[in-house]
KESE-884876 format. One line per field, with one value per atom (N, C-alpha, C, O): residue number from 1; atom name; x negated, y, z negated. Coordinates in nm, 2 decimals, always signed. Each point is the difference from the previous one (the first is absolute). Layout:
k NUM  ...
a CA  ...
px X  ...
py Y  ...
pz Z  ...
% end
This chain:
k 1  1  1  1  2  2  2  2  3  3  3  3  4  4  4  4  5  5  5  5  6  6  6  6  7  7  7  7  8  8  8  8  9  9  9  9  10  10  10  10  11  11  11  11  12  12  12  12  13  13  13  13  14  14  14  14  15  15  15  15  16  16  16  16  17  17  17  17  18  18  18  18  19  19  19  19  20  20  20  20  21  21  21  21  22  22  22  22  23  23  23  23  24  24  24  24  25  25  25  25  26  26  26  26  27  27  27  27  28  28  28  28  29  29  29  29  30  30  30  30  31  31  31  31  32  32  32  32  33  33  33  33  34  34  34  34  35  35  35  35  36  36  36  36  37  37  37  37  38  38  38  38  39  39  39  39  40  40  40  40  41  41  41  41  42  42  42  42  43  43  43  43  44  44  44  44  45  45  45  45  46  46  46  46  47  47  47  47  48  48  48  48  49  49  49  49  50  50  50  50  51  51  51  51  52  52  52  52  53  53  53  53  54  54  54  54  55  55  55  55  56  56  56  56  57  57  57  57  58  58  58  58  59  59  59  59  60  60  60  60  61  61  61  61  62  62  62  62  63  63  63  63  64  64  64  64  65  65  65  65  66  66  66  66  67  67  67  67  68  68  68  68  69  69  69  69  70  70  70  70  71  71  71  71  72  72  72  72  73  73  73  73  74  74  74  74  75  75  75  75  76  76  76  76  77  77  77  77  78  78  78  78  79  79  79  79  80  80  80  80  81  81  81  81  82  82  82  82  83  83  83  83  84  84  84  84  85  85  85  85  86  86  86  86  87  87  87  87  88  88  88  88  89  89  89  89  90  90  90  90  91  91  91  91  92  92  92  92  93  93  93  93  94  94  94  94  95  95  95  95  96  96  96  96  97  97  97  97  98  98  98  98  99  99  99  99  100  100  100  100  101  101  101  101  102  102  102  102  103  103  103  103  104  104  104  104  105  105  105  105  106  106  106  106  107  107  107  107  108  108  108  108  109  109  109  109  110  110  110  110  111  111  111  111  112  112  112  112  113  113  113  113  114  114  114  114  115  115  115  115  116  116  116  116  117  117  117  117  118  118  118  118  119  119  119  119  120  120  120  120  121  121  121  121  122  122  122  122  123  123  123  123  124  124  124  124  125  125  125  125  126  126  126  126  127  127  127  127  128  128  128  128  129  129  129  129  130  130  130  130  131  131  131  131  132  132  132  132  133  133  133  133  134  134  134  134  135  135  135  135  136  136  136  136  137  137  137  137  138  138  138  138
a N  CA  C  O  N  CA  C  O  N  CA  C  O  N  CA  C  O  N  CA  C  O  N  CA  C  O  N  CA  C  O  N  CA  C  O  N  CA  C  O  N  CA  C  O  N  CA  C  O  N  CA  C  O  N  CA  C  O  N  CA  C  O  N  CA  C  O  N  CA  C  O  N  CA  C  O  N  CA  C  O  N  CA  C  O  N  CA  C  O  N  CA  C  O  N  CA  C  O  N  CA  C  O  N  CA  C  O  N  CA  C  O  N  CA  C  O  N  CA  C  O  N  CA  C  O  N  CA  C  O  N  CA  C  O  N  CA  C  O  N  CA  C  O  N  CA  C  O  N  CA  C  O  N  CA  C  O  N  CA  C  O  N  CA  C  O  N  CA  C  O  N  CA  C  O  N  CA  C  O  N  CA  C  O  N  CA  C  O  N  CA  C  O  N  CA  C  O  N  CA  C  O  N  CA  C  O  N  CA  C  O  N  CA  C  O  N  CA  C  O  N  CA  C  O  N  CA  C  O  N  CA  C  O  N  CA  C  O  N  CA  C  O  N  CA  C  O  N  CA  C  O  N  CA  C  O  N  CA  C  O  N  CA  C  O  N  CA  C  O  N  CA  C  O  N  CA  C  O  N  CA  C  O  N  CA  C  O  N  CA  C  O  N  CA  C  O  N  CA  C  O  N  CA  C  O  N  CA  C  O  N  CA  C  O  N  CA  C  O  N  CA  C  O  N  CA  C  O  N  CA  C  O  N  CA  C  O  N  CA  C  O  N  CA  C  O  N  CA  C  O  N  CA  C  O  N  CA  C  O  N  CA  C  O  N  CA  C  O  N  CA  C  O  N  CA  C  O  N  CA  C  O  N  CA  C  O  N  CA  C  O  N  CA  C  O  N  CA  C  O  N  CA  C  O  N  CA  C  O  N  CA  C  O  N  CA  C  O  N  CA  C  O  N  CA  C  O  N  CA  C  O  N  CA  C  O  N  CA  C  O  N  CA  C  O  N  CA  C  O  N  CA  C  O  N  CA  C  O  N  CA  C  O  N  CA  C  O  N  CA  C  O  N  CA  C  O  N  CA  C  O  N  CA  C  O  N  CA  C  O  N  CA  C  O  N  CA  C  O  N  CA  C  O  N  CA  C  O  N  CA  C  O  N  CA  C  O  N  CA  C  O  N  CA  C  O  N  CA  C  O  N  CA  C  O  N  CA  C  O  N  CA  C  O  N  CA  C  O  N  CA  C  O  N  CA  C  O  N  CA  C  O  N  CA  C  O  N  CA  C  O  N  CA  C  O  N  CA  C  O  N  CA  C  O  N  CA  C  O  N  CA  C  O  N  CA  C  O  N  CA  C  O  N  CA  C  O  N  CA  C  O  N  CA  C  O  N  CA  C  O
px -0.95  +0.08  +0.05  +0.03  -0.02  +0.04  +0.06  +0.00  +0.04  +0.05  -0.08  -0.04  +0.03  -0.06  +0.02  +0.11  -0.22  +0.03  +0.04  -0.07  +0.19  +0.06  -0.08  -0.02  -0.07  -0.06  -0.18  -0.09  +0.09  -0.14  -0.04  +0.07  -0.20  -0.03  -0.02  -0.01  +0.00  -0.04  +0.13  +0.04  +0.04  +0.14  +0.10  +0.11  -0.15  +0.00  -0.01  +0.08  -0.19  -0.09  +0.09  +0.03  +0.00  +0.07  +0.13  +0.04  +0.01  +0.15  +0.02  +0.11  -0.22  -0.05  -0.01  +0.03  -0.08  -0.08  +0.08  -0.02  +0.14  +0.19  +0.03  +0.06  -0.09  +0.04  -0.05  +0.07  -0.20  -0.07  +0.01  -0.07  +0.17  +0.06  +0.03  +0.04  -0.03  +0.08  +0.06  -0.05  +0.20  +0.05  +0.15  +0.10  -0.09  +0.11  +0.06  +0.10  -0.14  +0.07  +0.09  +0.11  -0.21  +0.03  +0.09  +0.11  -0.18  +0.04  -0.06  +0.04  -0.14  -0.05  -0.11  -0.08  +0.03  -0.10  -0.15  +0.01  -0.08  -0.11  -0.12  -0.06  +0.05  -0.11  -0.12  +0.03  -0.13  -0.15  -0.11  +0.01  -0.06  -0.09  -0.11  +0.03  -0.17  -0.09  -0.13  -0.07  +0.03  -0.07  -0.18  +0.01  -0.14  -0.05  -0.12  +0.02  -0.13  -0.08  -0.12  -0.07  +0.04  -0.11  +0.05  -0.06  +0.19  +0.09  +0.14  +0.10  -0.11  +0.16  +0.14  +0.11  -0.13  +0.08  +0.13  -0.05  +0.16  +0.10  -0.07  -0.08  +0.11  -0.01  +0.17  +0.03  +0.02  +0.14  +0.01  -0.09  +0.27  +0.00  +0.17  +0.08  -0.05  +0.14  -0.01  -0.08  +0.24  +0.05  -0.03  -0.04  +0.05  -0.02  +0.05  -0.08  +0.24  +0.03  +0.02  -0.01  +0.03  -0.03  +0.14  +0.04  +0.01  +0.08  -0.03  +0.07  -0.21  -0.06  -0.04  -0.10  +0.25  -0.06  -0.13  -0.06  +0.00  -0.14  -0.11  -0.11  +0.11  -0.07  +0.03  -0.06  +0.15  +0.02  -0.14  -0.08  +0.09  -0.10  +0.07  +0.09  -0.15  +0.11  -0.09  -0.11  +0.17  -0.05  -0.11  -0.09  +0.09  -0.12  -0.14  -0.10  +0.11  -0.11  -0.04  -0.12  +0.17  +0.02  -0.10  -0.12  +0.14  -0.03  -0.15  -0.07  +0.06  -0.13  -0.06  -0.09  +0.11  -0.10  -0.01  -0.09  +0.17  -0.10  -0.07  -0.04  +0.04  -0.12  -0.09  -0.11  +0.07  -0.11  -0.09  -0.12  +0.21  -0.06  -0.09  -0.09  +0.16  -0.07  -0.10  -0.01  -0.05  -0.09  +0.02  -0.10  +0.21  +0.09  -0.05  -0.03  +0.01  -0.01  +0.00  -0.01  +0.05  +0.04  +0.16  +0.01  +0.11  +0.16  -0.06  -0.08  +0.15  +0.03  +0.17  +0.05  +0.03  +0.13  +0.07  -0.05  +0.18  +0.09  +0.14  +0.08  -0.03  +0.13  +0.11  -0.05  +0.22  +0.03  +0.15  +0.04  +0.03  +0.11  +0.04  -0.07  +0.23  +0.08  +0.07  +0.01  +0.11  +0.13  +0.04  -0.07  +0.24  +0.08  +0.07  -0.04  +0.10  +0.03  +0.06  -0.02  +0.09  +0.07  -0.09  +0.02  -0.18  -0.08  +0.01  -0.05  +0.14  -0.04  -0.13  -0.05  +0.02  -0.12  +0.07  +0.09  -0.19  +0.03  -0.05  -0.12  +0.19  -0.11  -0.01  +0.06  -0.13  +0.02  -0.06  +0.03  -0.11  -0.10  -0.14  -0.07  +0.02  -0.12  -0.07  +0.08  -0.22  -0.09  +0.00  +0.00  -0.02  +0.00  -0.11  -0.09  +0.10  -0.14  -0.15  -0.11  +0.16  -0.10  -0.08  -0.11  +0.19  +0.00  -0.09  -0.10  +0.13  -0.05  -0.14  -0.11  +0.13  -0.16  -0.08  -0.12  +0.19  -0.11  -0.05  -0.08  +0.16  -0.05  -0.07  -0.03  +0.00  -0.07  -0.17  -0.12  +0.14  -0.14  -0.06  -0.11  +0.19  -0.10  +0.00  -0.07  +0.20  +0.04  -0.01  +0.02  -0.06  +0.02  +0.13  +0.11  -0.12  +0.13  +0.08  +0.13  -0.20  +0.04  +0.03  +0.02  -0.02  +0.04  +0.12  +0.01  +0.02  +0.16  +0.05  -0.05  +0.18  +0.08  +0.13  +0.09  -0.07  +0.12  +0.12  +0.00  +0.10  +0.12  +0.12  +0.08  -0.07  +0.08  +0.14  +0.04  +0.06  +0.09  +0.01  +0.10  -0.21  -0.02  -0.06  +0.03  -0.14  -0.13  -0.15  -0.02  -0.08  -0.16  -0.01  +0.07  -0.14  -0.07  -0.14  -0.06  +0.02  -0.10  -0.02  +0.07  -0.19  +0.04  +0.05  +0.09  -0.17  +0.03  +0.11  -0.01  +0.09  +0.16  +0.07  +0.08  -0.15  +0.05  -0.02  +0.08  -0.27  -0.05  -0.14  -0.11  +0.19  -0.10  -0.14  -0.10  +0.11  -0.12  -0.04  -0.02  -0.01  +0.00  -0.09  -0.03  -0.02  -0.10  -0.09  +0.05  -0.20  -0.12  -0.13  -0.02  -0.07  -0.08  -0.10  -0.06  +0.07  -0.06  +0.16  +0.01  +0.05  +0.11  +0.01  +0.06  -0.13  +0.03  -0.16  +0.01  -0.13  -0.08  +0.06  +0.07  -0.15  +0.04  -0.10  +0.02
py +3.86  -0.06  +0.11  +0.11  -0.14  +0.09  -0.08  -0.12  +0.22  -0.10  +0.02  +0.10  -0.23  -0.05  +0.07  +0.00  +0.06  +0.04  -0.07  -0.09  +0.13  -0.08  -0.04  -0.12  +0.21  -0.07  -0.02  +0.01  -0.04  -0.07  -0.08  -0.07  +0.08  -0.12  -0.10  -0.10  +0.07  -0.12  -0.05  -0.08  +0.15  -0.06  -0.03  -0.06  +0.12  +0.00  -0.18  -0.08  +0.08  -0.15  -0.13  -0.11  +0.18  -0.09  -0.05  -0.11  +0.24  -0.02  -0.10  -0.04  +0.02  -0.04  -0.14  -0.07  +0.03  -0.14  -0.06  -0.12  +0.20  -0.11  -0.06  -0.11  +0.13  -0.10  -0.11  -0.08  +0.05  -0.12  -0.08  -0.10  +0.14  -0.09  -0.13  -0.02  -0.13  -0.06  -0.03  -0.02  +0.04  -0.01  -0.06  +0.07  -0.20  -0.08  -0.01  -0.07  +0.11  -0.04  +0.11  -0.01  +0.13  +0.09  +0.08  +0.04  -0.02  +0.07  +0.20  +0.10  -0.14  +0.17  +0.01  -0.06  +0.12  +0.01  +0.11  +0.12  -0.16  +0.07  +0.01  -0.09  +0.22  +0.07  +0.07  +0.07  -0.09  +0.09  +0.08  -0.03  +0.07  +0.10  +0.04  +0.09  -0.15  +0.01  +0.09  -0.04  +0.13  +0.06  +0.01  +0.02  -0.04  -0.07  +0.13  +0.07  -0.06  +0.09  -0.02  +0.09  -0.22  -0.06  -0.02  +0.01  -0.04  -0.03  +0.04  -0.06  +0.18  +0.07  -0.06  +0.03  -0.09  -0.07  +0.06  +0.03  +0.01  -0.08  -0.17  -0.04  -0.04  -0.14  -0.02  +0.03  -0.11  -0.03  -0.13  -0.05  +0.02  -0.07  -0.07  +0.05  -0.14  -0.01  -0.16  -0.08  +0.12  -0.12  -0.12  +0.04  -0.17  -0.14  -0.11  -0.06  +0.04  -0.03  -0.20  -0.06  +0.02  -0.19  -0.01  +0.09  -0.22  -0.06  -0.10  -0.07  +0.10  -0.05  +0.16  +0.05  +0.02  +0.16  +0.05  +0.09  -0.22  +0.08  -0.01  -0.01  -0.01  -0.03  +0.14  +0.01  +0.10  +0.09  +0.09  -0.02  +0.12  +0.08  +0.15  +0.00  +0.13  +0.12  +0.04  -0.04  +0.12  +0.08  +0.12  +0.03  +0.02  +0.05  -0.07  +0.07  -0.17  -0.12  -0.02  -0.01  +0.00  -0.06  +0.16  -0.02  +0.15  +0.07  +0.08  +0.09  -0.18  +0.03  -0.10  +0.05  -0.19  -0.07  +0.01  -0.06  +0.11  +0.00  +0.18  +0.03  +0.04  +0.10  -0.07  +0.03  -0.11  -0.07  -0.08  +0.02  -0.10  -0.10  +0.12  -0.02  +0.15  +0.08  +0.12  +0.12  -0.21  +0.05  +0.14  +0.05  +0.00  +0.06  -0.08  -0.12  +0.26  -0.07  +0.09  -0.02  +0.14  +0.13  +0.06  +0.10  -0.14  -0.01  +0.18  +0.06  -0.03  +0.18  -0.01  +0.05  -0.10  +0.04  -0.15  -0.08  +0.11  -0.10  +0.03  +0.04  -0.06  +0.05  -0.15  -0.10  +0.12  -0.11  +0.06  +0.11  -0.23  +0.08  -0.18  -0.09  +0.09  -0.16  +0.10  +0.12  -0.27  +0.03  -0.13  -0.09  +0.10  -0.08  -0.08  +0.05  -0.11  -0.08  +0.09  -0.01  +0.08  +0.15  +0.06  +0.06  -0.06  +0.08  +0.15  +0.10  -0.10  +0.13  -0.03  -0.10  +0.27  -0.01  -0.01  +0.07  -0.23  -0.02  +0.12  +0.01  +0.08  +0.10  -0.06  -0.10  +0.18  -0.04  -0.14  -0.09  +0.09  -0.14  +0.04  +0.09  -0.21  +0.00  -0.11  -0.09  +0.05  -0.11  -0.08  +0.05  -0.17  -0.11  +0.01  +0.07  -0.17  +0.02  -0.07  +0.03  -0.16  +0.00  +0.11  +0.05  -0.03  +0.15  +0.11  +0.05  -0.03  +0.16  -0.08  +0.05  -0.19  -0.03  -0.01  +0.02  -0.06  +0.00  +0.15  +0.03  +0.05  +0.12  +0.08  +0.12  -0.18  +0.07  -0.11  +0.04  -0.13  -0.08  +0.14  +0.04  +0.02  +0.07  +0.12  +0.08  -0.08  +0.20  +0.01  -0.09  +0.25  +0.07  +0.03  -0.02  +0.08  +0.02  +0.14  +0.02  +0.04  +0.13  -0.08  +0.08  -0.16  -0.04  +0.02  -0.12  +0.14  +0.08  -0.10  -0.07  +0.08  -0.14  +0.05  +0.04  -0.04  +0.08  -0.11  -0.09  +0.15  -0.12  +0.06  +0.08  -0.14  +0.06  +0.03  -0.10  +0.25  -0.04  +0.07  +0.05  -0.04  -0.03  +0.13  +0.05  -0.02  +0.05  -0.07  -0.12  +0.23  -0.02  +0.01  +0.09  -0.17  -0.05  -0.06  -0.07  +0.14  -0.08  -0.18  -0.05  +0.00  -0.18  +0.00  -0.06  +0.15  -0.03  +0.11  +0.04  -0.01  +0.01  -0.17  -0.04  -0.03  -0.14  -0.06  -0.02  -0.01  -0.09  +0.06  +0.00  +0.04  +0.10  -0.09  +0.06  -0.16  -0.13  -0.08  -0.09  +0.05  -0.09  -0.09  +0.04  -0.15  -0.07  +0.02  +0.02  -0.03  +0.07  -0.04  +0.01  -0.06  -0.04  +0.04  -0.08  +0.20  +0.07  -0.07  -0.03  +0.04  -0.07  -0.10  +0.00  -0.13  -0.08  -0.08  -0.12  +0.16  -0.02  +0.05  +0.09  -0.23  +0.05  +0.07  +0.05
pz +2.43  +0.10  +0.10  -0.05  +0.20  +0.07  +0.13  +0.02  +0.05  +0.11  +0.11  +0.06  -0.03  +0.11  +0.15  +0.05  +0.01  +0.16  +0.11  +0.05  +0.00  +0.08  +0.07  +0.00  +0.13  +0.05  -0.02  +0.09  -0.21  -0.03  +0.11  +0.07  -0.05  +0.09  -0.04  +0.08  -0.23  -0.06  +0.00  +0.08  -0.18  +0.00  +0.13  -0.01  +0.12  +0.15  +0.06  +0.06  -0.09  -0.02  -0.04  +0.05  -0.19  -0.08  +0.05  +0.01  +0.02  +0.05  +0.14  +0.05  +0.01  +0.11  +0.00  +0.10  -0.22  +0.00  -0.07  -0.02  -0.04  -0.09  +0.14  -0.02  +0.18  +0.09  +0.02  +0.06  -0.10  -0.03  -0.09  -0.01  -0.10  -0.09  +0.03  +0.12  -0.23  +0.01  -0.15  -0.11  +0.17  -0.15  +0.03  -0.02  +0.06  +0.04  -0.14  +0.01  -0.11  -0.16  -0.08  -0.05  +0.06  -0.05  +0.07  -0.04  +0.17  +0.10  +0.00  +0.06  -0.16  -0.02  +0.04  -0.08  +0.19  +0.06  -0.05  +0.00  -0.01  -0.13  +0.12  +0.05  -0.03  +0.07  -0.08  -0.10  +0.14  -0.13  +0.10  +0.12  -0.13  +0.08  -0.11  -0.08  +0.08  -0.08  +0.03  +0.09  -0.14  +0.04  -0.08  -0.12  +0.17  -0.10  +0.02  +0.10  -0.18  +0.06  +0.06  +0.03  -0.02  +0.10  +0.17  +0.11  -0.14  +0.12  +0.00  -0.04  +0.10  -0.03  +0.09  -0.04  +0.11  +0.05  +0.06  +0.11  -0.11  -0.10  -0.02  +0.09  -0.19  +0.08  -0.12  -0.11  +0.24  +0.00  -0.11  -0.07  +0.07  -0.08  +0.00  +0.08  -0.14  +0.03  -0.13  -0.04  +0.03  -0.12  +0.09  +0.11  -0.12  +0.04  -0.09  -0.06  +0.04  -0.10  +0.04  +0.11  -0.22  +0.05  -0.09  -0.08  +0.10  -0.09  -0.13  -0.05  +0.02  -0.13  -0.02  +0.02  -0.07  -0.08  +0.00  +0.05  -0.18  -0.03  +0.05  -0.07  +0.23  +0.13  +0.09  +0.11  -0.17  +0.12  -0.05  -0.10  +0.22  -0.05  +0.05  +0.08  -0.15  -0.02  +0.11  +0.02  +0.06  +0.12  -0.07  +0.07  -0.18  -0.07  -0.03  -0.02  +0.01  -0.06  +0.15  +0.01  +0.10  +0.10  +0.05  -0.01  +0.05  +0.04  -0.08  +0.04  -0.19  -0.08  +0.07  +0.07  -0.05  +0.07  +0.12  +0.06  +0.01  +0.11  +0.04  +0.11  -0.21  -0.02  -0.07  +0.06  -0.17  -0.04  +0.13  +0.04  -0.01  +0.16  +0.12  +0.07  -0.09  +0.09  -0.06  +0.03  -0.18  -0.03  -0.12  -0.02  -0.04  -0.05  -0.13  +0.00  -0.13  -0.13  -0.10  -0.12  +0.19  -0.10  +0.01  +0.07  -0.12  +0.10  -0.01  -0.07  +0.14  -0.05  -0.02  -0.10  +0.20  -0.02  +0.10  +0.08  -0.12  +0.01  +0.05  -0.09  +0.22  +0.02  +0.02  +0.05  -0.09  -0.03  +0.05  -0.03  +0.13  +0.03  +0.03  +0.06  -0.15  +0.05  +0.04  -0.03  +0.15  +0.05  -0.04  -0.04  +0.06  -0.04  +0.11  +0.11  -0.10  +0.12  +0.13  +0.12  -0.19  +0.11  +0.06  +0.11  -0.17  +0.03  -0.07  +0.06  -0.22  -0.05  -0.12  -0.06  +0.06  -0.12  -0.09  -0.04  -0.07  -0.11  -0.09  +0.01  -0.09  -0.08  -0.15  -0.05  +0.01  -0.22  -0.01  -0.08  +0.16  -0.04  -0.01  +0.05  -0.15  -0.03  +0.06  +0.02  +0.03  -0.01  -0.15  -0.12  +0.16  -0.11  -0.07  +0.02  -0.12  -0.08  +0.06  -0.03  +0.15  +0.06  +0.08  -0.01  +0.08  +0.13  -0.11  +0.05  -0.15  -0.11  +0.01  +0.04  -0.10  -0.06  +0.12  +0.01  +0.08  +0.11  +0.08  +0.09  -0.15  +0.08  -0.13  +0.02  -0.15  -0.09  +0.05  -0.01  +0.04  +0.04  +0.11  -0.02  +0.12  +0.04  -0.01  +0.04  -0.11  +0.02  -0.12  -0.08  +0.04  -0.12  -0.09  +0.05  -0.16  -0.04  +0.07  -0.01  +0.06  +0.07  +0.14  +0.09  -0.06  +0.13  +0.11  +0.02  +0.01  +0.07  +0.07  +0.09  -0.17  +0.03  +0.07  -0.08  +0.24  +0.04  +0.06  +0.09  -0.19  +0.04  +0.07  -0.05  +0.19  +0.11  -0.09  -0.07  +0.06  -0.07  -0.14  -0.05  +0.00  -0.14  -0.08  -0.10  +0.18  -0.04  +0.01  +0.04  -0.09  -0.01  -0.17  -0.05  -0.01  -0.10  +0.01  +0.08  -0.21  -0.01  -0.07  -0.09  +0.17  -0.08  -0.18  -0.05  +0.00  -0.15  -0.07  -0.11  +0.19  -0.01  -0.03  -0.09  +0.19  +0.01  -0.11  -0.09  +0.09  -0.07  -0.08  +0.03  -0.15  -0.07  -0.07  -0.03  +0.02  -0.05  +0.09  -0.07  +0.19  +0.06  -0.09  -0.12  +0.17  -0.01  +0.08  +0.12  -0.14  +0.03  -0.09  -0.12  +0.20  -0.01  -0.15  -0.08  +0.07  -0.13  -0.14  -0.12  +0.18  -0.09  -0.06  -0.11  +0.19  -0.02  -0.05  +0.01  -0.05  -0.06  -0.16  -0.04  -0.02  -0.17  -0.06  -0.12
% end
């Protein structure tokens, strides 16, 4: 673990696209900046939260798909920066277990996972088993 470069351009990205949030519930605004190696993008990303909870979607999931849609299928790295209603950085947070498993569908375990705030890790700091294809044959 280390800390994160202030001004990364990925995490640059990220911190960028917490304005395109909607988060009338929480009020914590979740920015992602995905970087893929077919298509490096940044390709952006932002929370989109609903009032049926398990209808939102995390501004991470949000910023893996739309590097997939633009042809992206190898993640290399992942940058992740919420604010709070004030607009300070949330630190000491992690991605959920959706958000991990979807970023082990394309990213490796060495994958660089940078959280505005917090630090850089790798995915399997997170999520050292994911589920995976070779896994899940008996």
């Amino acid at each position: 673990m280390s800390t994160a470069a202030a001004g990364s351009p990925l995490l640059q990205a990220a911190r960028t696209a917490t304005g395109a949030a909607y988060a009338p519930y929480s009020g914590w605004r979740v920015g992602a900046a995905a970087e893929f190696a077919e298509s490096p993008g940044p390709h952006r990303g932002a929370n989109v939260e609903n009032a049926s909870y398990g209808l939102t979607i995390c501004g991470e999931r949000a910023a893996i798909l739309a590097g997939v849609v633009a042809g992206g299928r190898r993640l290399v790295r992942i940058a992740i920066s919420c604010r709070d209603r004030d607009g300070s950085t949330v630190a000491n947070l992690a991605p959920c277990g959706a958000c991990l498993q979807v970023m082990a569908e394309f990213g490796s375990a060495d994958m660089l996972v940078e959280i505005d705030g917090c630090g850089s890790f790798r995915l399997a700091d997170f999520l050292p088993r994911p589920f995976a294809a070779d896994r899940l044959r008996g």
